[in-house]
C-alpha positions as CSV (number, residue, x, y, z in Angstrom):
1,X,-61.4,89.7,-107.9
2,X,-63.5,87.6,-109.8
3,X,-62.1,85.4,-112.9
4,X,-63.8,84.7,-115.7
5,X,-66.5,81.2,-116.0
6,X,-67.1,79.4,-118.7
7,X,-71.3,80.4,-119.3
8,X,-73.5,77.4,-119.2
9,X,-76.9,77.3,-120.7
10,X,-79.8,75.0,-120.2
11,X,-83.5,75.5,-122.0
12,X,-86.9,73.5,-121.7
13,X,-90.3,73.6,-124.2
14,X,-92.9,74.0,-122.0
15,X,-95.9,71.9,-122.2
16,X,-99.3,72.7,-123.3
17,X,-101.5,74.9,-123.5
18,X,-98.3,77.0,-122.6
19,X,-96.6,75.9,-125.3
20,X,-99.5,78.2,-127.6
21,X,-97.3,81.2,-125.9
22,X,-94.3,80.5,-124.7
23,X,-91.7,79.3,-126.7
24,X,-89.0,77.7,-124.5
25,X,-87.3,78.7,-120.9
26,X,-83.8,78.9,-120.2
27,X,-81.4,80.1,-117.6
28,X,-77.9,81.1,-118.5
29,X,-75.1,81.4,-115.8
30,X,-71.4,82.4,-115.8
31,X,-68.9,84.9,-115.5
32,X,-67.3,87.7,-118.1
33,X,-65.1,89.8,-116.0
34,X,-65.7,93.6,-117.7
35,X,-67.5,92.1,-120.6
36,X,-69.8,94.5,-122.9
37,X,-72.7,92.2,-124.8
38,X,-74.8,93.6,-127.0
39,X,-78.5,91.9,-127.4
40,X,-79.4,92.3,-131.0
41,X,-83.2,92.9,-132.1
42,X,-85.8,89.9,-131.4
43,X,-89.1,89.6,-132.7
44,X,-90.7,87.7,-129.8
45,X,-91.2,89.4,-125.9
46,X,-88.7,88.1,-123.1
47,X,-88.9,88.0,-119.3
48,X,-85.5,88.2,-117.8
49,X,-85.1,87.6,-114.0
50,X,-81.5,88.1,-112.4
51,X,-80.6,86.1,-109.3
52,X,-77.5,86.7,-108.9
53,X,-75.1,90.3,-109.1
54,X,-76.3,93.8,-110.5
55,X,-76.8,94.1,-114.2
56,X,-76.0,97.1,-116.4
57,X,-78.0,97.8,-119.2
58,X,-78.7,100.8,-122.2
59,X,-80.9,101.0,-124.9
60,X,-78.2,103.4,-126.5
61,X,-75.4,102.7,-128.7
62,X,-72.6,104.1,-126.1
63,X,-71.5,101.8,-123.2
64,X,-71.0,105.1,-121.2
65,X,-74.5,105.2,-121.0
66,X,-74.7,101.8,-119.1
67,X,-77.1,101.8,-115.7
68,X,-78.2,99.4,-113.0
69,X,-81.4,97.7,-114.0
70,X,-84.1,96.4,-112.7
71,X,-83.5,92.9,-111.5
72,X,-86.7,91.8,-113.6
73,X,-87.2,92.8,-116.6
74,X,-89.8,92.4,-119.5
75,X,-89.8,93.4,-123.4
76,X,-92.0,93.1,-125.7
77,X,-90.5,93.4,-129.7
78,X,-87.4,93.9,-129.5
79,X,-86.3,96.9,-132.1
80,X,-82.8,98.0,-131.4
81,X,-79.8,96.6,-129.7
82,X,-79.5,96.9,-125.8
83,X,-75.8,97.0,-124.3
84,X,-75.5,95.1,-121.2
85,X,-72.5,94.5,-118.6
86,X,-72.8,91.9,-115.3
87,X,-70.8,94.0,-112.3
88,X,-69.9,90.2,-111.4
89,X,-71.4,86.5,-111.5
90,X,-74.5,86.4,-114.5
91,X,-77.2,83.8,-113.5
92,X,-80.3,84.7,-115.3
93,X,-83.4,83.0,-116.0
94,X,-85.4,84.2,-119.0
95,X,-88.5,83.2,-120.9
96,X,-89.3,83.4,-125.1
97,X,-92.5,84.8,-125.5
98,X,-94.3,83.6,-129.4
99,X,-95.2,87.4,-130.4
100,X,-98.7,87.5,-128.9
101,X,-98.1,86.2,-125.6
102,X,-97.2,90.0,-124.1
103,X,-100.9,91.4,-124.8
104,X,-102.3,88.3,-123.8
105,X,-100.6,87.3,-120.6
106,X,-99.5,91.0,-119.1
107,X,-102.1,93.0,-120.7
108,X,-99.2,95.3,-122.2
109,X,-100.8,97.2,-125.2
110,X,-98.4,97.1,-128.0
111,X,-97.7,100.8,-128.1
112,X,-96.2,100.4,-124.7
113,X,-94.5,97.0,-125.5
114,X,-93.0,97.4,-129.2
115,X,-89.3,98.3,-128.5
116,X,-89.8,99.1,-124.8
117,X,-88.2,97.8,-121.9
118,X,-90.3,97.2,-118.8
119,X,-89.7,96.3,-115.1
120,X,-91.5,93.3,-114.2
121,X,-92.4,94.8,-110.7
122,X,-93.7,98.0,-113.2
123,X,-96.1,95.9,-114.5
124,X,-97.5,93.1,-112.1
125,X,-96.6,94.8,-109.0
126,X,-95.5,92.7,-105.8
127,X,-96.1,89.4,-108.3
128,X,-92.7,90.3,-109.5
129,X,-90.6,90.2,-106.3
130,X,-92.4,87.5,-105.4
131,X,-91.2,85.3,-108.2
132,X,-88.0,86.4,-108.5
133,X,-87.5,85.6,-104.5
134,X,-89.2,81.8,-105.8
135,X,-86.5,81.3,-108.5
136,X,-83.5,82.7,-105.9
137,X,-84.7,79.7,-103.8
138,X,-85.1,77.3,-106.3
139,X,-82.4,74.1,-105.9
140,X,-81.8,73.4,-109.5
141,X,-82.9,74.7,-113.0
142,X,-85.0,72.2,-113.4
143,X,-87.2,73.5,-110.1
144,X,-86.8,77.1,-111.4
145,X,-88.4,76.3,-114.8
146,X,-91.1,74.7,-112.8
147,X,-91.6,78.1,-110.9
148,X,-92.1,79.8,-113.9
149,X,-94.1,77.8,-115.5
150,X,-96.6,77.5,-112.8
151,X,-96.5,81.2,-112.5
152,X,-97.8,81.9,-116.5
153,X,-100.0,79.0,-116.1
154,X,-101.8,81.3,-113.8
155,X,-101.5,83.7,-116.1
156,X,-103.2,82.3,-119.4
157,X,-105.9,84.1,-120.9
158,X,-109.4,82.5,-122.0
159,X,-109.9,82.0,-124.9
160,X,-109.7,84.9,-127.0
161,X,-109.1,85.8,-130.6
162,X,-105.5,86.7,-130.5
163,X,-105.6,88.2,-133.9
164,X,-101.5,88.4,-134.3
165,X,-101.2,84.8,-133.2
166,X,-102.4,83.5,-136.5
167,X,-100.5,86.5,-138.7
168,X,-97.3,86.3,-136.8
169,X,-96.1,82.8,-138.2
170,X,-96.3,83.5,-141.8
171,X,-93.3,85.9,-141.2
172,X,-91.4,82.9,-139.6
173,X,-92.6,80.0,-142.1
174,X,-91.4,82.1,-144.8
175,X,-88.4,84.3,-143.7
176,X,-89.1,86.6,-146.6
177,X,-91.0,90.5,-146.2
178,X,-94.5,90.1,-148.3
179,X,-95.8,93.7,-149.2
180,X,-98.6,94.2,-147.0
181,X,-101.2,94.6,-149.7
182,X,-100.5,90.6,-151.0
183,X,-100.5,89.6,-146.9
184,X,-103.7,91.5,-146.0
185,X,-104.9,89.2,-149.3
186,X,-103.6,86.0,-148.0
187,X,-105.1,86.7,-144.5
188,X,-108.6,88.0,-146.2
189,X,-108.3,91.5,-143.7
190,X,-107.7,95.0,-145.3
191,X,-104.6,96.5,-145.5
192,X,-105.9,98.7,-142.4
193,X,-106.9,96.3,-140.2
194,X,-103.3,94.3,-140.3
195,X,-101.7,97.8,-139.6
196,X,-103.8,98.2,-137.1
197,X,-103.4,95.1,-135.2
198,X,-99.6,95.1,-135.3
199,X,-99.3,98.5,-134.0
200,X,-102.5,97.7,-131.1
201,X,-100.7,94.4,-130.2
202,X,-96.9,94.5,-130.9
203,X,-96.3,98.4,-131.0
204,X,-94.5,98.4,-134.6
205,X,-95.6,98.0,-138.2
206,X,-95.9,94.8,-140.2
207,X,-93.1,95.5,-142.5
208,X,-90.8,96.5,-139.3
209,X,-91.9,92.9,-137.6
210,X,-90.6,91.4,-140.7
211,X,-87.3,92.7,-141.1
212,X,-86.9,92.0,-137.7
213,X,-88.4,88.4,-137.8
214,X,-85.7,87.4,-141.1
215,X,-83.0,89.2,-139.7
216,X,-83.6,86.5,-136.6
217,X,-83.8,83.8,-139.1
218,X,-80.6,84.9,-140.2
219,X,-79.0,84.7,-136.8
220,X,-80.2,81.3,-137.0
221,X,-79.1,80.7,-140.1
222,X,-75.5,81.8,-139.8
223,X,-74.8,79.4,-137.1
224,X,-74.8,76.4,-139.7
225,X,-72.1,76.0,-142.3
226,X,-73.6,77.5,-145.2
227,X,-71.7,80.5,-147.0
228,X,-73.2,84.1,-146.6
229,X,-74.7,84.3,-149.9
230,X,-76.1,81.0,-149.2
231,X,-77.5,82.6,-145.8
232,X,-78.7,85.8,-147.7
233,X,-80.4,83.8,-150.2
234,X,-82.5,81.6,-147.8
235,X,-83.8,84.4,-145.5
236,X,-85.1,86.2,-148.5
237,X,-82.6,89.1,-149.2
238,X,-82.0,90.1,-152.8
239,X,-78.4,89.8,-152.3
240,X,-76.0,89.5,-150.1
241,X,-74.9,93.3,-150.2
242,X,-78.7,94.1,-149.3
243,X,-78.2,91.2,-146.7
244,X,-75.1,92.4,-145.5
245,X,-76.6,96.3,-145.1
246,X,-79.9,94.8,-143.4
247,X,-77.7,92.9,-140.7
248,X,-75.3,95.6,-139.8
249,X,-78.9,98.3,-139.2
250,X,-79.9,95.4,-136.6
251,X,-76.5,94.4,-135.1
252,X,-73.7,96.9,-135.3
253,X,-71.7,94.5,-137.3
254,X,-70.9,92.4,-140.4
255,X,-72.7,88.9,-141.1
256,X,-68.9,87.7,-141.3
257,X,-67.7,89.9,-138.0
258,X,-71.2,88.3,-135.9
259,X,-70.4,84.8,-137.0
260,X,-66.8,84.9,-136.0
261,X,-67.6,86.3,-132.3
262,X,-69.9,83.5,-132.4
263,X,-67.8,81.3,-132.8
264,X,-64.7,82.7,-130.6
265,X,-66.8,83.3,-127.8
266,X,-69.5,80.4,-127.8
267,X,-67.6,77.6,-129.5
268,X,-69.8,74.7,-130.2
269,X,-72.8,76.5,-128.2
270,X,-72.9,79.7,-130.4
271,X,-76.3,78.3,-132.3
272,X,-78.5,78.1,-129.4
273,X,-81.6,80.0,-128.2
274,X,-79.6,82.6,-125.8
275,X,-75.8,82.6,-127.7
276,X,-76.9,83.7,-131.2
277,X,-78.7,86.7,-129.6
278,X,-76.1,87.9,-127.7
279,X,-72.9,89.4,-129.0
280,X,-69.5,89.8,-126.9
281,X,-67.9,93.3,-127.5
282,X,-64.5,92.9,-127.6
């Protein structure tokens, strides 16, 4: 019978150009003998590849409903928790897409990425097994990241418009939801057009992408030491009631009730990259 591991993560910022899509690359290993996680809502795309035991996954809100999954998977926005269980030893590498990189780099049109789960192999064919058999061979982290970063090398794009690369950060630089009509202003497009390239590009609407983008900032947020209304009042909430409501549609759970998993479960890692999006159910 396996016992429980302490989880270890390490994480690397690629370099440029893939730096304009990819955020950062981590792997995460350990063991939680039984252990239900929830991974709450993200407004970015992931690549997760498993090399070690099976992995149980639902995109419902019943861990009855958990299933073997694919050993590679890909998302695009995330809008909904996913349950997850490891049947045994957890080493997975994943990558943190910036919000256009999906489109761009898989050619995954938004209505078939926005809140959809994919398997790798589903969508670059032998590619996938073939990089996942890389990373199982792979000595050290270190050479895994290099794997992976060789393989989405090969995958860049020319140069293109990628029209939600330049809307996309407003939502993160600010944290707060703009009304659509003052944000098609800011970005001189019509109201339609910015509609229209959310749902071609990420699959979900611009207001949706928000509330999911400062509900993520809040994640952030409430790893520091700053009270909840504190919290609620940087991400942009009108009050912490309204924040409060917000975080419990995204996560299942109370600001207060996330933060102190967190913290029981994570200790002084429960702020990075990986922790802070996924929850331990007790």
């Amino acid at each position: 019978m396996l016992d429980s591991q302490p989880f270890t993560f390490v994480a690397r910022v690629p370099s440029p150009p893939l730096r304009d899509f990819v955020e950062a690359i981590w792997h995460r290993r350990g063991t939680r003998v039984n252990g239900v996680e929830r991974i709450l809502p993200d407004c970015r795309g992931t690549l997760v590849i498993n090399v070690a035991d099976d992995y149980e996954a639902t995109m419902e809100a019943t861990p009855q409903a958990l299933r073997v999954v694919p050993r590679s998977w890909l998302s695009g926005v995330q809008t909904s928790p996913i349950l997850c269980r490891p049947r045994g030893t957890t080493s997975l590498y994943g990558v943190v897409f910036r919000p256009h990189a999906i489109a761009a780099l898989f050619r995954v049109a938004g209505p078939e990425s926005g809140g959809q789960t994919h398997s790798l192999c589903d969508v670059i064919g032998r590619e996938g097994e073939l990089l996942r058999e890389r990373l199982c061979e792979a000595r050290s982290a270190d050479a895994a990241f290099d794997v992976l970063e060789q393989h989405l090398m090969a995958r860049l794009p020319g140069k293109g418009p990628h029209r939600i690369a330049r809307i996309a950060p407003v939502f993160f630089e600010s944290g707060r939801i703009q009304r659509i009509e003052s944000l098609s202003r800011n970005l001189a497009v019509s109201r339609k057009h910015l509609a229209h390239v959310f749902r071609d590009e990420l699959g979900v609407p611009p207001q949706e992408f928000a509330r999911i983008a400062r509900f993520n900032r809040s994640l952030a947020a409430l790893a520091g030491a700053s009270s909840l209304a504190e919290v609620a009042m940087l991400c942009g909430y009108f009050d912490q009631a309204h924040f409060t409501r917000e975080f419990r549609r995204f996560s299942g759970d109370t600001p207060a009730g996330y933060r102190a998993k967190q913290r029981r479960y994570f200790g002084p890692d429960a702020g990075n990259a990986a922790n802070r999006h996924m929850v331990p159910i007790d």
